[in-house]
N, C-alpha and C positions, 0 to 999 in steps of 0.2 A: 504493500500500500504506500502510495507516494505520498510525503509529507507537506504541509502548508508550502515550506518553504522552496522544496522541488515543483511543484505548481507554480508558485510567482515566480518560480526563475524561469519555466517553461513556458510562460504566457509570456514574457519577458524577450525573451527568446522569437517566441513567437511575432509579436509585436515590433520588434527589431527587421526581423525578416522581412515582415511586410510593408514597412516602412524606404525598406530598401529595392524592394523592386518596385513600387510605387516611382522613389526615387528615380530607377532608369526608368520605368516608361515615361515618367513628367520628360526626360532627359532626349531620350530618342525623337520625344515627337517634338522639343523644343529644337532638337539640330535639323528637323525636318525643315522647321519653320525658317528656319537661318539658312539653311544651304538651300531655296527656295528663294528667300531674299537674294541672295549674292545670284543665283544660275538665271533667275526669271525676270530681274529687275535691273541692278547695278552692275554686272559685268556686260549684259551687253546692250546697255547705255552709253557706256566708258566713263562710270561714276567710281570713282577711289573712296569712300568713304572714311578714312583712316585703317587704323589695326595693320594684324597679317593680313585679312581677306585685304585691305586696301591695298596692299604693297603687293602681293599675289596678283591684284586685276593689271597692276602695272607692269610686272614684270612678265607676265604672258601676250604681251603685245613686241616684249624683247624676247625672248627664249621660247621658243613653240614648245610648251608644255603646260599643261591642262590647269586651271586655277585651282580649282581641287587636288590637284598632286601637290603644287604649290603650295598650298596651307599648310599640308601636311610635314612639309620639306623643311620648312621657316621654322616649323615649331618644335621640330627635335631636337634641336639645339636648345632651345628656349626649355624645353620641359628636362632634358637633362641637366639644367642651372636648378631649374623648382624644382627636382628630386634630392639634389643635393642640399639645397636650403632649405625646402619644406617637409620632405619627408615621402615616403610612397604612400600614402592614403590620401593627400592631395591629389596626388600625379596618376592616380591609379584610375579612379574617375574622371579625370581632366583626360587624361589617355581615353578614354572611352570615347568622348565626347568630338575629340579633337580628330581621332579617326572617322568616326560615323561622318561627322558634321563633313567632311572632305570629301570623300567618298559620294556621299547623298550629293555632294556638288557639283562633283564630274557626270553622274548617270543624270542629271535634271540639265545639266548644262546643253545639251544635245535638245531640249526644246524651244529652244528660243525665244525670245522677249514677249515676254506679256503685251507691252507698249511699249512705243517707240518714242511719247511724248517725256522729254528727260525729267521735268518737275513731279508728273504723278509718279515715274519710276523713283525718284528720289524720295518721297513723300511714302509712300507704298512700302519700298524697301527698305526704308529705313525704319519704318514700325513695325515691318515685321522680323528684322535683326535683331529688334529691343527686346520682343515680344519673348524670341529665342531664345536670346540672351536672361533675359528676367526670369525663364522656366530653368534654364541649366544654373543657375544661382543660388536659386530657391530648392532645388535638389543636391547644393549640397557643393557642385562642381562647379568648374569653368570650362569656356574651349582653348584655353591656352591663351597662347600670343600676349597681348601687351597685358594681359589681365597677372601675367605672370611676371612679366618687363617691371611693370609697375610696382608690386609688392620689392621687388627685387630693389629698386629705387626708392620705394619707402625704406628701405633698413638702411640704405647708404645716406638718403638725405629725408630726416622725418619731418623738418621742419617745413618741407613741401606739401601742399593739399593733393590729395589722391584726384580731385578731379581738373587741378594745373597740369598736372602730369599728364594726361589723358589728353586732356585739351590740344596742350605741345604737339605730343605725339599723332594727333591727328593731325595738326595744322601741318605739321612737318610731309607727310603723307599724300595730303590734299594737293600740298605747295606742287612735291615732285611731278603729280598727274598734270599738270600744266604744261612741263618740258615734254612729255613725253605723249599725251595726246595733242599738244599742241591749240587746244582748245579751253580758252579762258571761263566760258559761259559753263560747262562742264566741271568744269573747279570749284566752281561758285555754285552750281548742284549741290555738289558734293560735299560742299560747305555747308549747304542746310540739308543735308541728311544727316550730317554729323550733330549738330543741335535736334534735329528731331528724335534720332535715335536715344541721345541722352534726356531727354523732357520724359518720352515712352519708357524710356528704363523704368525712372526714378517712380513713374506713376504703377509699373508693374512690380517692381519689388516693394515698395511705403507706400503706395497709395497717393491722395494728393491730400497731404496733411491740413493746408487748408485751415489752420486751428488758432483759435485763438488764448488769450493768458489774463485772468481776470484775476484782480486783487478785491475784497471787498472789505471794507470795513463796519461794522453795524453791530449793538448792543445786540440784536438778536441772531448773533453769529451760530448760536449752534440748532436751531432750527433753520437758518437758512440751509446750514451743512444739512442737515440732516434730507431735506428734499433735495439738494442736489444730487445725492448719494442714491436716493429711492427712484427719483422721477428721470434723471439723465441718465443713471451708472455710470460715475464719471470717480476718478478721483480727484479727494480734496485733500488741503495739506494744512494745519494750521501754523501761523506764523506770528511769534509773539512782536506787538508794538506797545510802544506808550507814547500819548499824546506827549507833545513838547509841551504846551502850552497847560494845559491841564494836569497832566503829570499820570495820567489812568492810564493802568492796562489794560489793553484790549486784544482779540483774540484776530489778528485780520487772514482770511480767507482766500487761496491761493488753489487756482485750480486750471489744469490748460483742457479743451474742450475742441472738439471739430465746428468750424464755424457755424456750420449748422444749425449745432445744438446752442449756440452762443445768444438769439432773442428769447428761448424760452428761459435760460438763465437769469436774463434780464426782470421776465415779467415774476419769476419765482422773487428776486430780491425786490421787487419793487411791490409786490405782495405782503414779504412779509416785514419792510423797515423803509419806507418811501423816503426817508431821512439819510437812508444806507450811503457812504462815500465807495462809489467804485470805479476801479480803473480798468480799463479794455484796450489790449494792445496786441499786433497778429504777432505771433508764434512760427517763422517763418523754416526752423529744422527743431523734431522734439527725437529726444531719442527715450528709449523705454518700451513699457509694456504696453503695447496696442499702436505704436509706430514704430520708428527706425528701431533696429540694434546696431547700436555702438561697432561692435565687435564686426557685423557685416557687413555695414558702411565702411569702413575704412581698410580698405585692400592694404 
């Protein structure tokens, strides 16, 4: 007879498991989505959007070999740096990712452009790169390339923002498609698929935070908490003040909220202390429970 704690190791177990092939299937169909962008949209537009794939669509205009071999080619080098740095349980899954996502490139590259119009292809393909990209993030992995560049460059320079980095490294990418397509109008596509790609990300792994940062101050602080807590599900935080002038403690109420929820917050304070002092300010990055993590922001 198996004991309590052999069952919750087995459910455990089990749960784990399941969790992990969820992971690759989110993962397969997120590289579908990406090697889909790059074969049906942006390679044969002659839109660079940065990254590998960006350097990839340019150098197969120099070197006849397939932009999906190309990905793949860039990034072995690259992932033998993150194995050494990171570890093989990063790499193990990035390898998955980084193959499939190539592969799916070369067999869809053989159908040819969606459109021929280069702003919807830029627009299109660059949401649906995000789209990719936001599903293989959220499972845990990466597809390589600068995703791994860039961590690499966080440890040597921290005091750079993880999305300067990015930036650079696009712009630098973008720049090159200009010599080598020779077409300006093209670059500057390729310039706003790179901002679009980035807006879609941020909306596909946080959401659009959207939130606002309300202080309240009012004698009837702890009922106002207490409906805020019941009526929005939000958290509140208390924060001890005293009047300058007065010399009284007071309890002032500290809570950040999706702007959404931010009039009916209003109408609860104003319900219940119409005298209440409150301040409303947007919240423009929250990190914690029910938005960003910390830890997965920052490559």
């Amino acid at each position: 007879m198996k004991t309590a704690t052999q069952k919750e190791w087995q459910q455990a177990e089990q749960k784990t498991l399941k969790k992990r092939i969820l992971d690759y299937l989110l993962m397969t169909v997120s590289c579908l989505c990406y090697a889909a962008a790059i074969s049906l949209f942006l390679d044969p537009n002659n839109l660079a959007p940065g990254g590998v794939s960006g350097i990839s669509i340019i150098l197969n205009r120099l070197i006849p070999i397939g932009v999906g071999n190309l990905i793949l080619v860039i990034n072995i080098p690259i992932l033998l740096l993150g194995l050494w740095k990171f570890g093989f349980k990063l790499i193990l899954s990035t390898l998955y990712c980084t193959i499939l996502s190539s592969q799916l490139t070369n067999v869809l590259s053989g159908c040819g452009a969606v459109t021929e119009d280069p702003f919807l292809a830029a627009l299109v393909g660059a949401g649906m790169v995000a789209v990719g990209l936001g599903g293989v993030f959220k499972a845990g992995a990466t597809t390589g390339g600068m995703d791994i560049v860039i961590k690499l460059l966080r440890l040597k320079y921290p005091h750079m923002k993880t999305g300067a980095l990015f930036f650079l490294t696009d712009v630098m990418v973008v720049a090159a498609s200009v010599l080598v397509f020779q077409d300006l109008d093209r670059a500057l596509y390729a310039g706003i698929s790179v901002f679009v790609t980035s807006f879609v990300l941020d909306i596909v792994l946080y959401g659009r935070d959207g939130a606002k940062l309300i202080y309240i101050i009012s004698d009837n602080s702890e009922k106002i908490t207490e409906r805020l807590l019941e009526e929005l599900d939000i958290g509140v935080t208390y924060v001890k003040g005293q009047g300058a002038y007065s010399g009284k403690e007071k309890k002032v109420i500290m809570c950040v909220m999706r702007k959404q929820l931010a009039p009916r917050a209003e109408e609860i304070v104003k319900d219940e202390d119409p005298e209440a002092f409150m301040i409303i300010s947007s919240a423009t990055e929250i990190y914690g429970e029910g938005y960003k993590s910390y830890f997965s922001e920052k490559l």
